[in-house]
C-alpha atoms as a printed R data frame, in Angstrom:
    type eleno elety resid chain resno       x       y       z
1   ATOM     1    CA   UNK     A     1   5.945  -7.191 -22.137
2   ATOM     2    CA   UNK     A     2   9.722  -7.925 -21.671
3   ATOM     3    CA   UNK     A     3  11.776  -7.612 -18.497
4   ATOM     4    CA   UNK     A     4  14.473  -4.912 -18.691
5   ATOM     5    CA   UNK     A     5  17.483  -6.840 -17.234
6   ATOM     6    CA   UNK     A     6  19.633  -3.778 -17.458
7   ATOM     7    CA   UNK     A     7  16.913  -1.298 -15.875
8   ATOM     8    CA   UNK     A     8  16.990  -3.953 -12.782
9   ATOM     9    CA   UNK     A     9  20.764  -4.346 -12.717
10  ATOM    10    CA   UNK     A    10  21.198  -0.098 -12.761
11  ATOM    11    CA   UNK     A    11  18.386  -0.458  -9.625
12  ATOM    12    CA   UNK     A    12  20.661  -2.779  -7.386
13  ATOM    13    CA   UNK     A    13  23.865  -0.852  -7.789
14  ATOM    14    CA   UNK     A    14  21.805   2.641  -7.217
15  ATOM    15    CA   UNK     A    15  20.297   1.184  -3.899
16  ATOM    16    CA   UNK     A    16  24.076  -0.155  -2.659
17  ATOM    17    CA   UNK     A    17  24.854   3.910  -3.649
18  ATOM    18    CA   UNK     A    18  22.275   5.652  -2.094
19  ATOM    19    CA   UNK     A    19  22.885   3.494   0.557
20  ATOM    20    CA   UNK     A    20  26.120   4.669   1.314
21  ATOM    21    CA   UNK     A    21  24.866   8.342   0.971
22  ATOM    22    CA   UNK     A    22  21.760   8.651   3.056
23  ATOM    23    CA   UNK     A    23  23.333   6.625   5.889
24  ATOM    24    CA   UNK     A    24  25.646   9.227   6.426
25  ATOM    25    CA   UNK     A    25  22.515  11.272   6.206
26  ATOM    26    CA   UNK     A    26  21.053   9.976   8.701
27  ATOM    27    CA   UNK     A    27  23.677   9.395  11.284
28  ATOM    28    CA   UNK     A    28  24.097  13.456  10.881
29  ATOM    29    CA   UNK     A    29  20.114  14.130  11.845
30  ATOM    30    CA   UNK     A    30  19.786  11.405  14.223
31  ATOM    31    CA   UNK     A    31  17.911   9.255  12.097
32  ATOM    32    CA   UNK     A    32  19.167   6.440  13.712
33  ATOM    33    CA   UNK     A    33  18.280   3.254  15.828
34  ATOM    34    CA   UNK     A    34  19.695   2.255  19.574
35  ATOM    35    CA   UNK     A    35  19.913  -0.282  21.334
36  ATOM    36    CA   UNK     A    36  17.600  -1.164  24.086
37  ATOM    37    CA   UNK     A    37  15.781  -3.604  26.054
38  ATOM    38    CA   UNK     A    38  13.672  -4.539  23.050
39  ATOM    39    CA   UNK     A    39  16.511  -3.745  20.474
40  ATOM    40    CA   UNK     A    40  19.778  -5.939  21.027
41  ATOM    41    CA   UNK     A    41  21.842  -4.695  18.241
42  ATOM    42    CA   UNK     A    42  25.216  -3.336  18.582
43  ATOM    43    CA   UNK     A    43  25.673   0.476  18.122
44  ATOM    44    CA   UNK     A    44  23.191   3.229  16.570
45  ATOM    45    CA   UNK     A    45  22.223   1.790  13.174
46  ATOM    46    CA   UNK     A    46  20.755   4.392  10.341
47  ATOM    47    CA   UNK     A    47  17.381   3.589   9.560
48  ATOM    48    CA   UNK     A    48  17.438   4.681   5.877
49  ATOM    49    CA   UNK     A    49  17.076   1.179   4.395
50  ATOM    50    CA   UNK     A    50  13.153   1.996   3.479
51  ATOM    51    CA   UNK     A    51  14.024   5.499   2.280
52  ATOM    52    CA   UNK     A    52  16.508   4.394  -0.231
53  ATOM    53    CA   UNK     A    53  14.195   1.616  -1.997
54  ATOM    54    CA   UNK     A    54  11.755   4.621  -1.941
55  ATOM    55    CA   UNK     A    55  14.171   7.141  -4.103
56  ATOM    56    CA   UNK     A    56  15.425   4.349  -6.022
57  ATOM    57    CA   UNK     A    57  12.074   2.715  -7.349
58  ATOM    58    CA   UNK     A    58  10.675   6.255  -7.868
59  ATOM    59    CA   UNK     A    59  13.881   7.031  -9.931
60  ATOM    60    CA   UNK     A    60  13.895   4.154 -12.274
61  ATOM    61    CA   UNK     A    61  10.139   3.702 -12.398
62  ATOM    62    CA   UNK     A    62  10.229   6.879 -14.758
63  ATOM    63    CA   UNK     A    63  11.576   4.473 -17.124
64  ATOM    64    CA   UNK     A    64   8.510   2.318 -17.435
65  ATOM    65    CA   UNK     A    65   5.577   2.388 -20.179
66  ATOM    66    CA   UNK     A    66   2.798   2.348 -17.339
67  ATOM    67    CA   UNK     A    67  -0.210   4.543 -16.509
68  ATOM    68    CA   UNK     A    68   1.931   8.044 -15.463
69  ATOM    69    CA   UNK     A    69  -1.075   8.919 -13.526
70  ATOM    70    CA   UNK     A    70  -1.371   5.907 -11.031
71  ATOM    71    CA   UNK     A    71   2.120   5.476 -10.991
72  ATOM    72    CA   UNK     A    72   2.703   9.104  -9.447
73  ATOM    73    CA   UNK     A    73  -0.784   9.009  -7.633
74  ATOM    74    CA   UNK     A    74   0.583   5.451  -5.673
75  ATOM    75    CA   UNK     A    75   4.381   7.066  -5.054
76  ATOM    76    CA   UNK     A    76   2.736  10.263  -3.540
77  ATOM    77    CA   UNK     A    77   0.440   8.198  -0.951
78  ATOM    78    CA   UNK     A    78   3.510   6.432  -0.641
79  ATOM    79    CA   UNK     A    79   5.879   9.269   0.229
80  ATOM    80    CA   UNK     A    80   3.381  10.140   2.939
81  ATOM    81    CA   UNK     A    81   3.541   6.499   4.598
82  ATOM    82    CA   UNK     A    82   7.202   6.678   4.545
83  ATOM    83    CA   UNK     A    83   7.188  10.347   6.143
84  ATOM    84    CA   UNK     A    84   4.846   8.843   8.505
85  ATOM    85    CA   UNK     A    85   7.747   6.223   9.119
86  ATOM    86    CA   UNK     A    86  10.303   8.407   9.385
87  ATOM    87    CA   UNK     A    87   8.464  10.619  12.009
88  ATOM    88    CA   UNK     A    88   7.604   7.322  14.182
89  ATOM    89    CA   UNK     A    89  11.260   6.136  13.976
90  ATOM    90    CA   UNK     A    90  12.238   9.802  15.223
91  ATOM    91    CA   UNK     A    91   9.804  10.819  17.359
92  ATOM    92    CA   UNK     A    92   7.791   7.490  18.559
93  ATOM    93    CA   UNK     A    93   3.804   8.718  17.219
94  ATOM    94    CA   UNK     A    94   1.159   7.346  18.969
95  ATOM    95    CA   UNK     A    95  -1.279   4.416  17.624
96  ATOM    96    CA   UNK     A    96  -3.772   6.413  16.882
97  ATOM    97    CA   UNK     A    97  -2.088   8.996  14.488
98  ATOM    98    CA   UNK     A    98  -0.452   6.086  12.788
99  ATOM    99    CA   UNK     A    99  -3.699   4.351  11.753
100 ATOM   100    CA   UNK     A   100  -5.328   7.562  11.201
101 ATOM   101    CA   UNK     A   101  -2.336   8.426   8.475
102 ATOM   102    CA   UNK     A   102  -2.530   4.526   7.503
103 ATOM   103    CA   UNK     A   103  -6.272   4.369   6.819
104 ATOM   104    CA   UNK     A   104  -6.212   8.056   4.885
105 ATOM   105    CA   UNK     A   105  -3.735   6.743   2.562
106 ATOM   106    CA   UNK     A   106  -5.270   3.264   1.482
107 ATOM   107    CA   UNK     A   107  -8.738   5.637   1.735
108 ATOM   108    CA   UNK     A   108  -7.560   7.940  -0.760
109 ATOM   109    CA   UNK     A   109  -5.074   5.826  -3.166
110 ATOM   110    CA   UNK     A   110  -8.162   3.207  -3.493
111 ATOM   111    CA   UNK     A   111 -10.862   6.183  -4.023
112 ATOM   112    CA   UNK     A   112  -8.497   7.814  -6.256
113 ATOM   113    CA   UNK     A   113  -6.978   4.691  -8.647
114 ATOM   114    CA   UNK     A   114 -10.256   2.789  -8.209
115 ATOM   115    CA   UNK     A   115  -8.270  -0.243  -7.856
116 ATOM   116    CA   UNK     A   116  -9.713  -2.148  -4.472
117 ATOM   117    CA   UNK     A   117 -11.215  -5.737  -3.638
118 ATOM   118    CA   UNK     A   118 -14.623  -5.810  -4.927
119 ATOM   119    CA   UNK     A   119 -15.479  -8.909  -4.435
120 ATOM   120    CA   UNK     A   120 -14.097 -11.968  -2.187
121 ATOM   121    CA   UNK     A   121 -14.459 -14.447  -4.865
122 ATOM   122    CA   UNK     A   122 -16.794 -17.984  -4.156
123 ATOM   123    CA   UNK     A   123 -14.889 -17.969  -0.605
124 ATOM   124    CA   UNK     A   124 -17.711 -19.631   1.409
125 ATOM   125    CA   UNK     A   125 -19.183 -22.229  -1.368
126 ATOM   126    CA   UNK     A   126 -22.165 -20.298  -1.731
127 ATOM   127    CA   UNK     A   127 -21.729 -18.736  -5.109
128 ATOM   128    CA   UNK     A   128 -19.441 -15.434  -5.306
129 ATOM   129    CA   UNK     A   129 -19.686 -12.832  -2.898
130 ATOM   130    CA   UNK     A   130 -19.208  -9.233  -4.020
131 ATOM   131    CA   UNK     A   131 -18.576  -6.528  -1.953
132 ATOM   132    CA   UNK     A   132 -20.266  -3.185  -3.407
133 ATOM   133    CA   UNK     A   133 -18.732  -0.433  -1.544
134 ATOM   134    CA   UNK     A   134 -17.710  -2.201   1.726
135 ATOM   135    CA   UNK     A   135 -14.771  -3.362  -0.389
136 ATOM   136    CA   UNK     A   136 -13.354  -0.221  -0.090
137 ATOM   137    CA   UNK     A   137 -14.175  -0.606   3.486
138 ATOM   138    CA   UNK     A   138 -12.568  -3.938   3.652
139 ATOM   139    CA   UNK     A   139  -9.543  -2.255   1.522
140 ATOM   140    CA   UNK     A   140  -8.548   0.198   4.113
141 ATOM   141    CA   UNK     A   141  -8.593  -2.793   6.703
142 ATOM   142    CA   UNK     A   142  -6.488  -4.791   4.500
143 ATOM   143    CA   UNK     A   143  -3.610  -1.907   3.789
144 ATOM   144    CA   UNK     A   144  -3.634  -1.348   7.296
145 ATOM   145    CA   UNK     A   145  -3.168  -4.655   8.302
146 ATOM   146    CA   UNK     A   146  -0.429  -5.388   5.727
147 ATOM   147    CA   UNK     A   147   1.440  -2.246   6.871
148 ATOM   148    CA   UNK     A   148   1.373  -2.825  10.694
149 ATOM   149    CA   UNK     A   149   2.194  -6.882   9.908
150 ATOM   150    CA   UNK     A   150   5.381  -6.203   7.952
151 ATOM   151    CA   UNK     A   151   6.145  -3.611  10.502
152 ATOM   152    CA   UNK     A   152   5.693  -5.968  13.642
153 ATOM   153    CA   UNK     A   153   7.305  -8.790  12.266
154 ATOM   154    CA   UNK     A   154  10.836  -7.078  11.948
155 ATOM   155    CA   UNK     A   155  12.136  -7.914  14.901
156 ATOM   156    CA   UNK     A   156  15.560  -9.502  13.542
157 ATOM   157    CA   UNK     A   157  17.870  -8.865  10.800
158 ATOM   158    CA   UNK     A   158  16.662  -9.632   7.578
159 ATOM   159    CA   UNK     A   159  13.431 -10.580   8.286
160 ATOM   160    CA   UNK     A   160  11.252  -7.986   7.001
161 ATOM   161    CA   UNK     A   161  13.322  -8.031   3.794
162 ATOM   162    CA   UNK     A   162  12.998 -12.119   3.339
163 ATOM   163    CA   UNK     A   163   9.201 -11.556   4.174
164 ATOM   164    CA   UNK     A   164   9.198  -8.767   1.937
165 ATOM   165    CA   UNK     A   165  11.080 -10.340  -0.949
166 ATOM   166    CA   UNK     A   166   9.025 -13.203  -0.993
167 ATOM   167    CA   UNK     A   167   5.821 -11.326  -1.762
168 ATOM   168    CA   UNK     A   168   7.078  -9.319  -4.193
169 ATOM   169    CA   UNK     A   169   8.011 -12.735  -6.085
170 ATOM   170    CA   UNK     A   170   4.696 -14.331  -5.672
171 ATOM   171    CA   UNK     A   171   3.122 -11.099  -6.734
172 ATOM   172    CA   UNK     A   172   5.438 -10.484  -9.661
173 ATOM   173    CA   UNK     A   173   5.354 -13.798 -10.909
174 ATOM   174    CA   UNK     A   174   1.625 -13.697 -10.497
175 ATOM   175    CA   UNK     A   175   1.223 -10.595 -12.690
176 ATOM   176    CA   UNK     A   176   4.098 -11.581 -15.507
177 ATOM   177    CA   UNK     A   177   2.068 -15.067 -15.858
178 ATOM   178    CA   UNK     A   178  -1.390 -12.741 -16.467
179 ATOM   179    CA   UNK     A   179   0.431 -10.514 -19.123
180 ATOM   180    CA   UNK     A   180  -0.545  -7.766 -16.984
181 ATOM   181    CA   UNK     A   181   1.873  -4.574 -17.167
182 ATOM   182    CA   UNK     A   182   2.140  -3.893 -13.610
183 ATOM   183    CA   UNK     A   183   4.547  -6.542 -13.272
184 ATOM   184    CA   UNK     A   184   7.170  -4.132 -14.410
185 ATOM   185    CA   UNK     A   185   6.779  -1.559 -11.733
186 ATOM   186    CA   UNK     A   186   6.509  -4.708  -8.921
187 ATOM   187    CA   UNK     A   187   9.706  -6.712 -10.511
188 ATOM   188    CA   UNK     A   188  11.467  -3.503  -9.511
189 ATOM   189    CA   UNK     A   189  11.642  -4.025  -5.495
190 ATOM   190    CA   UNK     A   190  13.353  -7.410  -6.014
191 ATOM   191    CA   UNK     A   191  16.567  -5.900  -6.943
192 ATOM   192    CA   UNK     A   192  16.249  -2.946  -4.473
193 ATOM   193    CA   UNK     A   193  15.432  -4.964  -1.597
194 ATOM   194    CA   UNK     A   194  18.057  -7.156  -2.644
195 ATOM   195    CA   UNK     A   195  20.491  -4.157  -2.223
196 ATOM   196    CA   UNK     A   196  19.464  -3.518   1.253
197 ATOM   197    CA   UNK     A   197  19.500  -7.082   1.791
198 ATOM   198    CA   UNK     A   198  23.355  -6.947   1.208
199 ATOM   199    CA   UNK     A   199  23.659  -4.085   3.765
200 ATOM   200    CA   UNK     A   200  21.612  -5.467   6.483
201 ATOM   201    CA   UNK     A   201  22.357  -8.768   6.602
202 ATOM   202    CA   UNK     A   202  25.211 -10.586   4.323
203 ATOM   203    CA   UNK     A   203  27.671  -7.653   4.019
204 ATOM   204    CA   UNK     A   204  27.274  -5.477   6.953
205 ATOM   205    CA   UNK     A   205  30.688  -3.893   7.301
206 ATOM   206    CA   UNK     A   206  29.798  -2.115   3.663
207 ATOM   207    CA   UNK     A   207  27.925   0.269   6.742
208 ATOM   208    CA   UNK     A   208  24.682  -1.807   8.353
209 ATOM   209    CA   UNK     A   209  21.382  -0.091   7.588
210 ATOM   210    CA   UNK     A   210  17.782  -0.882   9.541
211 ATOM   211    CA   UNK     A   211  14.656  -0.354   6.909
212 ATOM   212    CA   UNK     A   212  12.796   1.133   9.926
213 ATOM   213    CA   UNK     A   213   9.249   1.831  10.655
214 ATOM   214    CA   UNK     A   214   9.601   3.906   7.221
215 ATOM   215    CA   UNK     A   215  10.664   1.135   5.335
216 ATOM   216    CA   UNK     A   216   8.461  -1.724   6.857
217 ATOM   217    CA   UNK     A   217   5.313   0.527   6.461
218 ATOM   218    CA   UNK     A   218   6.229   1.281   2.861
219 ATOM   219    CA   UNK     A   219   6.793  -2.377   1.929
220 ATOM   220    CA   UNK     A   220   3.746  -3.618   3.809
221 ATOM   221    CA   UNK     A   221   1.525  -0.441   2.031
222 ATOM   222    CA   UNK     A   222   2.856  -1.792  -1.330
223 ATOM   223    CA   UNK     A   223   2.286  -5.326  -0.997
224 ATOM   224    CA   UNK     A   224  -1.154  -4.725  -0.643
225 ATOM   225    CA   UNK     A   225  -1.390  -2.112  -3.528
226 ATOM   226    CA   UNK     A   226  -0.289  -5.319  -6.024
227 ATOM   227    CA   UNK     A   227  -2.240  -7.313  -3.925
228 ATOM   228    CA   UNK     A   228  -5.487  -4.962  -4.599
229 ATOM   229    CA   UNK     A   229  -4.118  -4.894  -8.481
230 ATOM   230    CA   UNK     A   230  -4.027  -8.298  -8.559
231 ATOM   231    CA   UNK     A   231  -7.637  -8.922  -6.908
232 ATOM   232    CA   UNK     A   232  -8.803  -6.136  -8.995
233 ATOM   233    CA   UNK     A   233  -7.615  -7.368 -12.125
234 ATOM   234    CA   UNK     A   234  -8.483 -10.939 -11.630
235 ATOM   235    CA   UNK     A   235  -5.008 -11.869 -11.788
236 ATOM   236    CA   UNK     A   236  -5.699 -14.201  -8.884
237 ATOM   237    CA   UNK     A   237  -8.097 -15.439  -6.305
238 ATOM   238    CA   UNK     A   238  -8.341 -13.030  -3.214
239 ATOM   239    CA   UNK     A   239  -8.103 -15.903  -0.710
240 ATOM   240    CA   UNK     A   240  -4.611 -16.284  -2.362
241 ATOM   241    CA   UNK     A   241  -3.142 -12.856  -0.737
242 ATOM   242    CA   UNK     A   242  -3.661 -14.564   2.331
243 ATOM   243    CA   UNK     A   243  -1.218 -17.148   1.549
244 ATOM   244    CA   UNK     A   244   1.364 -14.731   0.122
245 ATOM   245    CA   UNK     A   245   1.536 -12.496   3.449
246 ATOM   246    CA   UNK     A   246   1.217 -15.720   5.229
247 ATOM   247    CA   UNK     A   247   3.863 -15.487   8.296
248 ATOM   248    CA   UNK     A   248   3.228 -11.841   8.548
249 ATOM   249    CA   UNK     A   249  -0.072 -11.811   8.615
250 ATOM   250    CA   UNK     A   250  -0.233 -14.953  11.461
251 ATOM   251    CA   UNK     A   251   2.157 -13.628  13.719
252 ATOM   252    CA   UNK     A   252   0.607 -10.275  13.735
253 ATOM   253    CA   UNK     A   253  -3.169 -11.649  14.337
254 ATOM   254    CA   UNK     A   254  -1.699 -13.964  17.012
255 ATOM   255    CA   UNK     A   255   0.464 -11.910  19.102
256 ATOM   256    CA   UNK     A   256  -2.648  -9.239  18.854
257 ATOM   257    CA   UNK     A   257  -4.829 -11.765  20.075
258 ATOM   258    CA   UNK     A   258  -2.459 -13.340  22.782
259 ATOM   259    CA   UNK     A   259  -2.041  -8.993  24.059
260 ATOM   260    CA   UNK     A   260  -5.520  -8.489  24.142
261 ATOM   261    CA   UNK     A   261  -6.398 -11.573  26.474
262 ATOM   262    CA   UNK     A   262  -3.576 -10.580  28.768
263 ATOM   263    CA   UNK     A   263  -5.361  -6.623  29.165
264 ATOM   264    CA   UNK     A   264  -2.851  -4.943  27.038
265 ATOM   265    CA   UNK     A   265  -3.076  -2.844  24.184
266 ATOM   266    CA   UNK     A   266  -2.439  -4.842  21.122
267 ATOM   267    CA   UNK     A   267  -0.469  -2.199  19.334
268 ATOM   268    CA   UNK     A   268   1.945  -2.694  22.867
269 ATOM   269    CA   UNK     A   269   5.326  -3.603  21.335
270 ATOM   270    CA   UNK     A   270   7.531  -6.643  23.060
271 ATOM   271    CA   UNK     A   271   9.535  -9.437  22.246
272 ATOM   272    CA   UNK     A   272   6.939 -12.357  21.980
273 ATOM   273    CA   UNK     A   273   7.057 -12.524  18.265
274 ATOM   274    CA   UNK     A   274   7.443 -16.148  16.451
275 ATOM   275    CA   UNK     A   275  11.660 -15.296  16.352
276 ATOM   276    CA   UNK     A   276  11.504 -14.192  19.616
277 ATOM   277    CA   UNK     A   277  10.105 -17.638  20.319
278 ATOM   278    CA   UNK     A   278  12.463 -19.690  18.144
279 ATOM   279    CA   UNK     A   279  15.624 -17.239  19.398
280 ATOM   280    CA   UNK     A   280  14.579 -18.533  23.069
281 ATOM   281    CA   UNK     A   281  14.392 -21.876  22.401
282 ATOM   282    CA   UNK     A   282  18.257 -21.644  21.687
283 ATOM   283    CA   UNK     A   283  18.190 -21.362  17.834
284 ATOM   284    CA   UNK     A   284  20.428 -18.747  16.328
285 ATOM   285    CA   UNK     A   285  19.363 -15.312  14.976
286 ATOM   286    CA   UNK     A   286  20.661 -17.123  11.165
287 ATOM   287    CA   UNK     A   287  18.581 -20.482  11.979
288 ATOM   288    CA   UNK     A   288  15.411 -18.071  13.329
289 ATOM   289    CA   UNK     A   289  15.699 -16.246   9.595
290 ATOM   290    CA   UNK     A   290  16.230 -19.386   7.364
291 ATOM   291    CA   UNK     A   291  13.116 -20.983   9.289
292 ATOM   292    CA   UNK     A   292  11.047 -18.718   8.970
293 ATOM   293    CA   UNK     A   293  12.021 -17.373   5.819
294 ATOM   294    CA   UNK     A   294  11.487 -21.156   4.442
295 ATOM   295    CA   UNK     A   295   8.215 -20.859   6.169
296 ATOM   296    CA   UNK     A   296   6.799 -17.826   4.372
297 ATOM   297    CA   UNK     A   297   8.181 -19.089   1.187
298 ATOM   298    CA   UNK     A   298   6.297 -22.596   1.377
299 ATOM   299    CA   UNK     A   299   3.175 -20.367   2.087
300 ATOM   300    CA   UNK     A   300   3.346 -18.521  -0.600
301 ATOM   301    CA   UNK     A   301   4.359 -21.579  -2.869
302 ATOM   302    CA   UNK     A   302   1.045 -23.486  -1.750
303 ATOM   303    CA   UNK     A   303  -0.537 -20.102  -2.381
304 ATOM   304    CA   UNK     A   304   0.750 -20.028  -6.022
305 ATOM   305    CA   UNK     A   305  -0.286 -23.786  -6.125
306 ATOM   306    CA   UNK     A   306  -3.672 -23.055  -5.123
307 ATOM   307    CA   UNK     A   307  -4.346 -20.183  -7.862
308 ATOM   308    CA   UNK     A   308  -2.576 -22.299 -10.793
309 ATOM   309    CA   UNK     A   309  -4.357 -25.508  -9.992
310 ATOM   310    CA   UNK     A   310  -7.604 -23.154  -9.655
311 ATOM   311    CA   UNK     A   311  -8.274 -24.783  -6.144
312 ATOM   312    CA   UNK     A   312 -12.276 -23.770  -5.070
313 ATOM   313    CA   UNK     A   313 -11.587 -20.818  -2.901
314 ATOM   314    CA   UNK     A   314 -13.635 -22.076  -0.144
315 ATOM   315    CA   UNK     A   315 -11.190 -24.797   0.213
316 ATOM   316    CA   UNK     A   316  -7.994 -22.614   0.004
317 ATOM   317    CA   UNK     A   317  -9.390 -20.696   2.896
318 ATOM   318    CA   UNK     A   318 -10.045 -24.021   4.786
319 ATOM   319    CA   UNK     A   319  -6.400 -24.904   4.148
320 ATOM   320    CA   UNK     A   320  -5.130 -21.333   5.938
321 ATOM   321    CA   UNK     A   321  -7.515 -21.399   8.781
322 ATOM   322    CA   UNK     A   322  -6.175 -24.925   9.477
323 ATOM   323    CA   UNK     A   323  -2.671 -23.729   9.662
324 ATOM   324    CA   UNK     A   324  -3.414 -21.087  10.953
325 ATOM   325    CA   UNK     A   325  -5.338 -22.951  13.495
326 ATOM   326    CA   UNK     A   326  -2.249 -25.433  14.084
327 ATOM   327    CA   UNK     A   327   0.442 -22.316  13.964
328 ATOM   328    CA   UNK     A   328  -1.553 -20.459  17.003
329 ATOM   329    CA   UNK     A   329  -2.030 -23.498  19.264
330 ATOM   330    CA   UNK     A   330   1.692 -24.552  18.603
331 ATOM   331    CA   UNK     A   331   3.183 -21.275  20.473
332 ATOM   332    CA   UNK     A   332   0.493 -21.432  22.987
333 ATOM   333    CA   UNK     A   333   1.691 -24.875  23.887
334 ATOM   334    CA   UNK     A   334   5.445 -23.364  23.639
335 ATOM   335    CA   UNK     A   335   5.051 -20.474  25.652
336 ATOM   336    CA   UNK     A   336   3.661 -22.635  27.941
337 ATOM   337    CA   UNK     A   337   6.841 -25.289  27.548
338 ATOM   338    CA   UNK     A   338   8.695 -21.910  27.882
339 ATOM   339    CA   UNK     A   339   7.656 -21.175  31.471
340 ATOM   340    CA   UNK     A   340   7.521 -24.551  32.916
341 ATOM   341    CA   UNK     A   341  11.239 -24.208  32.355
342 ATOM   342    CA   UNK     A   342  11.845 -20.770  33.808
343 ATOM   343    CA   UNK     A   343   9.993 -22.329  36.566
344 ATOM   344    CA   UNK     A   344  12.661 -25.569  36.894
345 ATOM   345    CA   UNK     A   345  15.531 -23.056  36.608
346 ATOM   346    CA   UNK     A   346  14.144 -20.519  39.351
């Protein structure tokens, strides 16, 4: 298994060209994002960025000596999350039809590779738990929750593509380590999200792109098929995944949690998000993406850590709650810092 340096070079420029093209695209259909109370951007930006890793990974993953029929099985599920996207960045869908889509998908790609979480390892110190078929049960939960994380957490330039990128190197460098051949099809969205990377954040006059909802849901539903491969395949401990979707995965489950005490649906979208948080306490929108950035990519180092050290599972899972634990009474204690100083200024 060797990596094909030119095949990932030939992806990078033909995301920085389809770039170009389908942002022009876009700005012709409408396809594009404004600025709002929730949204302070400058100008409509085309939200294409998702769309064009989509036609380039499908493109160059023709290349690759993997299983034809999973490959094309996981890009047509896929082409239905990112229609789903594309719809919901046009027409704003409601919650329901987006998890009804979401859960189909992850129903139906798991069902139909037979790749899902079977089992959730020795994660209580009991001896190891398998699942039967709840795991596909669990599954579904699991691609929805990646999707709807990756989505909710791109709030600010660059973020869902850091968050992204960083997975797809744990997760790559997971499966390359395990000989297993799927690391060939995941290597690909380095390069590619390094192309929109460029766009979106360190060369934006090249013409600014958003990934969108189609983008964000197509990342998160991806990260989770590797992260099912790699459970699956027993390329690594499932407690790990946790640790690899890390910052995600917290803010999600604690903004959901902090909505739902205050009455409101927790799909309701607003700016109380960690870089909402950090952008309030003064730091800039660059500082809010290298700290958290640095954030997600300790996690998933300490994740790595944990599965090449072979840490007892039980123990890993200890280590996250903890964090965890630590990361959801820290913005408590800020949002309450937060209004004691409206409070001064009023």
């Amino acid at each position: 298994m060797q990596v094909n340096f030119e095949l990932l070079i030939s992806l990078f420029f033909l995301t920085l060209v389809l770039t170009q093209s389908f942002r022009y695209c876009a700005i012709a259909v409408g396809l594009v994002d404004k600025p709002c109370k929730r949204k302070t951007h400058k100008g409509s930006v085309p939200l294409v960025g998702g769309i064009v890793i989509f036609t380039a990974l499908f493109s160059v993953s023709r290349f690759l000596n993997l299983q034809l029929d999973l490959i094309n099985l996981y890009f047509i599920v896929s082409l239905v999350i990112l229609v789903l996207g594309s719809l919901d960045d046009k027409f704003d869908l409601s919650v329901r039809i987006r998890l009804f889509v979401q859960a189909s998908c992850a129903l139906f790609l798991s069902l139909g590779s037979g790749i899902y979480i079977y089992g959730v390892g020795n994660l209580f110190g009991f001896g190891i738990v398998e699942l039967g078929s709840f795991g596909i049960v669990l599954t579904v939960i699991a691609y929805i929750a990646s999707v709807n994380s990756f989505n909710m957490i791109d709030g600010i330039d660059g973020l869902a593509g850091m968050m992204s990128l960083t997975a797809f190197l744990s997760l790559s460098w997971l499966l390359y380590h395990a000989e297993n051949d799927w690391y060939l099809l995941s290597i690909l969205f380095i390069p590619a999200i390094i192309g929109f990377l460029i766009h979106n954040l360190f060369f934006p006059k090249l013409g600014k792109v958003f990934l969108g909802d189609a983008g964000t849901m197509f990342i998160g539903f991806s990260v989770m098929w590797f992260i099912a491969i790699c459970v699956a395949q027993e390329v690594m401990k499932p407690v790990v995944a946790l640790f690899i979707v890390a910052v995600p995965l917290m803010d999600m489950a604690a903004i959901m949690v902090r909505r739902i005490r205050k009455g409101e649906s927790p799909f309701k979208p607003d700016r109380d998000h960690l870089h909402h948080i950090f952008e309030r306490l003064g730091l800039s929108k660059k500082a809010t993406l290298f700290i958290v950035s640095l954030s997600s990519g300790s996690m998933a180092v300490l994740g790595l850590l944990i599965e090449q050290y072979d840490c007892p599972e039980w123990i890993a899972l200890l280590i996250f709650l903890t964090i965890f634990g630590i990361y959801s009474y820290t913005l408590i204690h800020i949002w309450k810092v937060l209004s004691w100083i409206r409070k001064i200024k009023l």
